[in-house]
N, C-alpha and C positions, 0 to 999 in steps of 0.2 A: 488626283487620279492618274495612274498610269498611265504613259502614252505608246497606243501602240498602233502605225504608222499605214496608213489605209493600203491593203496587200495593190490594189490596181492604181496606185499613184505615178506607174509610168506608161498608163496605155493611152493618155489624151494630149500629153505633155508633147510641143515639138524642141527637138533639140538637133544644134546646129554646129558646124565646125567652127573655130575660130578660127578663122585667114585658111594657111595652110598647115594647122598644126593639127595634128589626131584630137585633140580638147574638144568635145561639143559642152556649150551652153543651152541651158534652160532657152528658150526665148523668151521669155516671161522670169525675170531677177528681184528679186525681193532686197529694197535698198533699202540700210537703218538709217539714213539721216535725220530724217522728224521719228517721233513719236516709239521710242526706242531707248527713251534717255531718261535719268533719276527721278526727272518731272512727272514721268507718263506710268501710267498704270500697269505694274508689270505680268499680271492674268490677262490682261487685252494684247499683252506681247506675246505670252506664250502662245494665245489662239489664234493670232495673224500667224507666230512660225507653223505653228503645227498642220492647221488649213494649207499653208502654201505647199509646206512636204508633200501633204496628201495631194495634191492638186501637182507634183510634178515637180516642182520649183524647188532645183535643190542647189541654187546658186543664192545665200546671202553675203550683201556688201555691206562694207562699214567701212570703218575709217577713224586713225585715234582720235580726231576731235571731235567725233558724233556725239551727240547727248540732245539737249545741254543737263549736267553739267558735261565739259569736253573729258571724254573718254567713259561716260555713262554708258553708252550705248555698247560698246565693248562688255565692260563689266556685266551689265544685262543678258547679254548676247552667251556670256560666259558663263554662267547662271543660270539659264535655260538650256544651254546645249548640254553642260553636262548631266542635267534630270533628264533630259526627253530625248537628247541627240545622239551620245558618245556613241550608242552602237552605231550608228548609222554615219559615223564618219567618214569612211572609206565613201559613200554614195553622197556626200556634199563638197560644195566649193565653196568656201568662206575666203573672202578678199578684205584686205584695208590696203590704207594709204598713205603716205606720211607727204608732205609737203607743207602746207599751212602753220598759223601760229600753234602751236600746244603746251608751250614752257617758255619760261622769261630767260633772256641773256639771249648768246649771240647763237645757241646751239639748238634752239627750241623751233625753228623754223628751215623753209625753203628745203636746199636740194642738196646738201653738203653729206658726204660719206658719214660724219659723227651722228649728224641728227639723220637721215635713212636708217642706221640700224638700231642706234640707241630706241627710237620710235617704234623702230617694229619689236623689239626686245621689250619693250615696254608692254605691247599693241598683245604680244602673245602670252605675258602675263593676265594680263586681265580676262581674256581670252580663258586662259587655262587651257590650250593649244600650243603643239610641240611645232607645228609650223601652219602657215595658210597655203591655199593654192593659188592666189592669186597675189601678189604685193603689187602699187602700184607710185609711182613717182608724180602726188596729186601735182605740181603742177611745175611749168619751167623756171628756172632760178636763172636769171641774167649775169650772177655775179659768182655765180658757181661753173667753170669748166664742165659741158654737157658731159665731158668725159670722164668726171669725176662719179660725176650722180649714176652713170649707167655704169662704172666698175661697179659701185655699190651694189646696184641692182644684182647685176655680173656675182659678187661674192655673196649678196642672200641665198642666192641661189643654190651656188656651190656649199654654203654652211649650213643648207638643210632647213635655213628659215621658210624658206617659200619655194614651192614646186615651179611658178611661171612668175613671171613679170611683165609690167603695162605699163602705160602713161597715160596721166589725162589730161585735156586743155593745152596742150600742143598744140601747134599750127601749122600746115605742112611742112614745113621745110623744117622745123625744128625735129617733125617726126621721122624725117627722111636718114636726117643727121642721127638721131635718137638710135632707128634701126640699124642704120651702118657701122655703127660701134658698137651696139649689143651683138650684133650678126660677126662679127671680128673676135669681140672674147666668147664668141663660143653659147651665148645664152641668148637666143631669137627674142623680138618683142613677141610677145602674144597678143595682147589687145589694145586699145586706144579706146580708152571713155572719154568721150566729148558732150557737151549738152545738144540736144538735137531733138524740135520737135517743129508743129506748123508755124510759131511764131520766132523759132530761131534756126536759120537754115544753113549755118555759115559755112558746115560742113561739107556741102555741095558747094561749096567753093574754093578747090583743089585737095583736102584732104581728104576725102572718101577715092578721091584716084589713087594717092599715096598708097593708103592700108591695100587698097586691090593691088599695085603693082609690088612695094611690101611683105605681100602675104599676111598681113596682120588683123585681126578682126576689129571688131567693132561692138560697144555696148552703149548707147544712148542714154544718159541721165536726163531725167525731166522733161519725158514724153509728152506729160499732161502740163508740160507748162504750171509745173507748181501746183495742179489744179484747176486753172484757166481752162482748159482745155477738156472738162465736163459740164455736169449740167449746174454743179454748185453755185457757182457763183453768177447765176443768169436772174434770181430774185436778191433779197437783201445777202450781203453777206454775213453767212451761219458762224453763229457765236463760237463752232468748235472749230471752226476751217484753220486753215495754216495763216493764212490773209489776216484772216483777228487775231491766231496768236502770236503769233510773227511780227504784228504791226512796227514799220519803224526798222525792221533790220535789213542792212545793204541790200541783200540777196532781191528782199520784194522793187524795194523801187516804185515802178510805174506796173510792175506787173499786171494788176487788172483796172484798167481803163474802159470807159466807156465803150470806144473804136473797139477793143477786142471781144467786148462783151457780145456786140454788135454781130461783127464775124465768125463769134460761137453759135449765135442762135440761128446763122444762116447755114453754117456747118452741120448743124443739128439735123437739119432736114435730111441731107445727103443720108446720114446716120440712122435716120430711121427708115429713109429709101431702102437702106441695104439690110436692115434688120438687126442695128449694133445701140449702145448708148454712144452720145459723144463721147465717151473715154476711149471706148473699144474703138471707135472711128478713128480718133487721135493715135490711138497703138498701133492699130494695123497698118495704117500710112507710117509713121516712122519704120514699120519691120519690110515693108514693101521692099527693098533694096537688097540684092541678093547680095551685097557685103555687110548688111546688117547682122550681126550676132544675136544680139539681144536685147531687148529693151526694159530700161531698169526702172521701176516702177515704186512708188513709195506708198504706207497704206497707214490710215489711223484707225482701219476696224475692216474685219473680216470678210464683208461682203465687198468690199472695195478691191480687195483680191480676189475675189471668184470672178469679180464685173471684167479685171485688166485679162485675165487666162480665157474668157469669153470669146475673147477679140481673137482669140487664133482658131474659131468657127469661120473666121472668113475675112481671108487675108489678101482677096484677089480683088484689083480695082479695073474696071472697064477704061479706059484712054478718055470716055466722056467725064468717068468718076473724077477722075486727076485732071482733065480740062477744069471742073467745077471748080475743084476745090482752090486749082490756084489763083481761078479767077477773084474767089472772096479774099484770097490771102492777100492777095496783089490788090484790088480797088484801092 
């Protein structure tokens, strides 16, 4: 069926500058890392993009080794936009990222000028996009000159690959560094994605001063803690969660433990105190920080996106709310 894009999809939506740049984001980002990839059912992808449109959310991220398999999610993404999206171009922000493994030998990773564009050249193929609006340097290379990686950026830019450029998983000072040289050749950071939610706060510890003094915005990956951070995982864990299909990969770890589960279900009250689920609880605390841009949010089914865009009903915390919460966070 054709799709045609709900006329009132931008009267609920809040959107925010990033730092000091004219750019507003969505607050509410639609991220393809799970459930987006060759694996996953591509009618349940078209109906998370299309809901989040209607619902405001004109900011999707990716990144070339989304899937699995790595660069599914691309392809996918590629695939849908141009049945349901191409007109509505000009009104979206589609971002990836290159840094991580994606191809074997010495060229398929980190932070080096070959693997940055080759990646994104790659990235806009599958795409079937003449450029993105956001590129992003996923993450810092030790053995690559910071000065190398941000020309890069520096020359996507200027070659009409990507409109702005970011960094994610930076640590302040490497972001300080990062901006001082992109602010030199002439092409500002835009934004800094970091992971950031109640059970990782690392952020608040000197890198949210950076981006504010900076000028550089802010997008929080993995608000809900993987999922941690709703109601799913507070009886057995559901055979479709990310938890059981994920089992086993770096990323989970320790992720849901007893102790956290504990501190959800004490969260939870606050949550319903205020009239939110714990998702929306978990979202509106991470957006609280007036250097937060956006918060990026991931979904395996539809209602899971109507629940995160929820959460900006009520984004306002009383000094007792945020006494509460840090108190469960900290026992």
């Amino acid at each position: 069926m054709m799709y045609l894009a709900d006329e009132n999809r931008y009267n609920s939506m809040q959107y925010r500058h990033s730092g000091k740049s004219g750019l507003r984001l969505p607050a509410i980002t639609l991220g393809l890392w799970y459930n987006f990839g060759g694996v996953d059912n591509l009618e349940n992808q078209r109906a998370m993009l299309r809901r989040a449109f209607d619902l405001g959310v004109t900011h999707f991220d990716l990144a070339n080794n989304y899937g699995p398999p790595p660069g599914s999610a691309e392809e996918n993404f590629g695939r849908l936009f141009a049945q349901d999206f191409k007109s509505h171009r000009d009104e979206l922000l589609i971002s990836s990222k290159a840094g991580y493994y994606m191809w074997p030998g010495p060229y398929g990773e980190w932070g080096s000028r070959k693997y940055l564009v080759a990646s994104l050249d790659q990235s806009l193929k599958r795409m079937g996009l003449d450029y993105v609006d956001i590129f992003y340097s996923h993450r810092f290379d030790p053995d690559t000159p910071l000065e190398e990686t941000m020309s890069a950026l520096d020359f996507i830019v200027r070659s009409g690959r990507a409109l702005y450029v970011g960094i994610s998983t930076y640590d302040p000072e490497q972001t300080r560094t990062a901006a001082a040289i992109l602010r030199d050749l002439g092409t500002p950071c835009l934004i800094h994605q970091p992971r950031y939610n109640m059970f990782d706060r690392w952020i608040e510890d000197g890198l949210l001063d950076v981006l504010a003094e900076e000028g550089i915005g802010c997008i929080a990956f993995s608000p809900l803690c993987q999922g941690i951070l709703t109601d799913k995982y507070l009886g057995d864990t559901p055979d479709d969660s990310r938890a059981a299909k994920y089992k086993g990969e770096f990323h989970w770890g320790d992720e849901v433990s007893a102790d956290r589960i504990a501190r959800v279900r004490r969260l939870r009250q606050i949550a319903h105190e205020r009239g939110q689920t714990m998702a929306q609880l978990a979202i509106a605390w991470t957006l609280r920080h007036p250097g937060m841009t956006s918060a990026l949010v991931g979904a395996s089914k539809v209602s899971q996106i109507e629940d995160s865009v929820g959460a900006l009903a009520n984004l306002d915390f009383s000094p007792d709310e945020l006494a509460q919460i840090d108190a469960i966070l900290s026992d």
